[in-house]
N, C-alpha and C positions, 0 to 999 in steps of 0.2 A: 676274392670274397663275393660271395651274392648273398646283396643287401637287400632284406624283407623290411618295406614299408607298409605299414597298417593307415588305415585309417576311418576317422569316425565322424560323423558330422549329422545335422539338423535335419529331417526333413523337409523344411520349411528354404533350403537352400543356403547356399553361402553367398555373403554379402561381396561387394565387388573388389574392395580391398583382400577379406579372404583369399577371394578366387587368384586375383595377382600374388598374393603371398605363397599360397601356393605351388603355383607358376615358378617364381622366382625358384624356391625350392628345392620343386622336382628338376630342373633345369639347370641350378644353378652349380651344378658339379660338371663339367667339362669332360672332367677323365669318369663319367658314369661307364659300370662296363655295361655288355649288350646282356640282357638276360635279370639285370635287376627285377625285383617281383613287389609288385603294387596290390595288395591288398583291400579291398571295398567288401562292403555289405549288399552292393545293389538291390538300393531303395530309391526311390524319386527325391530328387533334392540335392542334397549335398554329397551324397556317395555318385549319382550318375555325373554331375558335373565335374568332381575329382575325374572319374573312370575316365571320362572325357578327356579330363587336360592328360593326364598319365599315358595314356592310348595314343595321342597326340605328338607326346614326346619317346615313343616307342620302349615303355615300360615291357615288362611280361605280367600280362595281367592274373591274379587270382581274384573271385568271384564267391562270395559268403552269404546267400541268398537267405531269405528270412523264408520258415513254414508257410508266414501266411501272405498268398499273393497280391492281396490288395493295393499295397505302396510296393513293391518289386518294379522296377526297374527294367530290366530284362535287358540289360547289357552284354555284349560279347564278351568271352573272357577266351584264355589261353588254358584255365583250368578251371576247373568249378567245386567247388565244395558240395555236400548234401547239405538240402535246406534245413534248418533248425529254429529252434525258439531265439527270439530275437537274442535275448540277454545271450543264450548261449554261445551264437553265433556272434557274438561280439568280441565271446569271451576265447574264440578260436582265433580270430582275428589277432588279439594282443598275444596269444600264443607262438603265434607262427612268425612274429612280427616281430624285428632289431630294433625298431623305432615305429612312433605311433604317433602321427599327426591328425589332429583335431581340431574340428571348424565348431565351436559349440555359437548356442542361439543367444546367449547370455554371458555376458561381461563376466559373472561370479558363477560360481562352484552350485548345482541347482540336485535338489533331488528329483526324484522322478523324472527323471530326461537320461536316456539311453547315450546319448552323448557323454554326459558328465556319468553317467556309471561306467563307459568304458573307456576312463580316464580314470577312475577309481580303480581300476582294477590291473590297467597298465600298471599304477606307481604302487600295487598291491606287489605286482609281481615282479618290479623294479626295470619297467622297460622304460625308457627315456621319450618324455611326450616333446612334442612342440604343440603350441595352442595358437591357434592363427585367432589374433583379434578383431571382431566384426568392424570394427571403425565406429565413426560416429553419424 
């Protein structure tokens, strides 16, 4: 089986508990096979520092780039998507995606935060989230 990991997070970045949660995570499968697919947004913040650690630990990466290039990232990927509207593009993300981890900026459930919308939309469409908690 090739396992598609999604993921969504702040652009504000993930806190440093996050980022080891993370870590542990992505890594913490031994028997991972080679060719697993890592899913981002490639935005500055929390999708380049995931891309990072995933890239790290020799994911295959997919790449979900937002229309507008201002917070873009500009990360390497192994495949790339066509840029789209955020929301859209988020909403490709949980598509494509067995599991869906998210780093959100907020302890609670927030409107208006592209994080927690595509976490709304995972358990819309019943994909199984993990929420990495910032700490304190």
């Amino acid at each position: 089986m090739n396992l598609k990991i999604g993921f969504t997070g702040t652009k504000g970045g993930m806190s440093i508990p996050q980022q080891l949660a993370l870590s542990v995570i992505l890594d913490g499968n031994l028997e991972r096979v080679v060719g697993w697919q890592f899913h981002d947004g490639d935005c500055v913040g929390a999708d380049a520092e995931a891309h990072d650690i995933a890239a790290q630990l020799g994911y295959y990466l997919v790449g979900h780039p937002p229309l507008d290039d201002k917070l873009r990232a500009w990360r390497s990927y192994d495949e790339i998507r066509d840029p789209k509207e955020y929301l859209l593009r988020n909403l490709d993300i949980v598509k494509e995606c067995d599991i869906l981890i998210a780093a959100p900026k907020s302890h609670t459930e927030t409107l208006r935060s592209g994080t927690w919308s595509t976490v709304r939309r995972a358990r819309e469409l019943r994909v199984p989230v993990i929420l990495l908690e910032r700490g304190r």
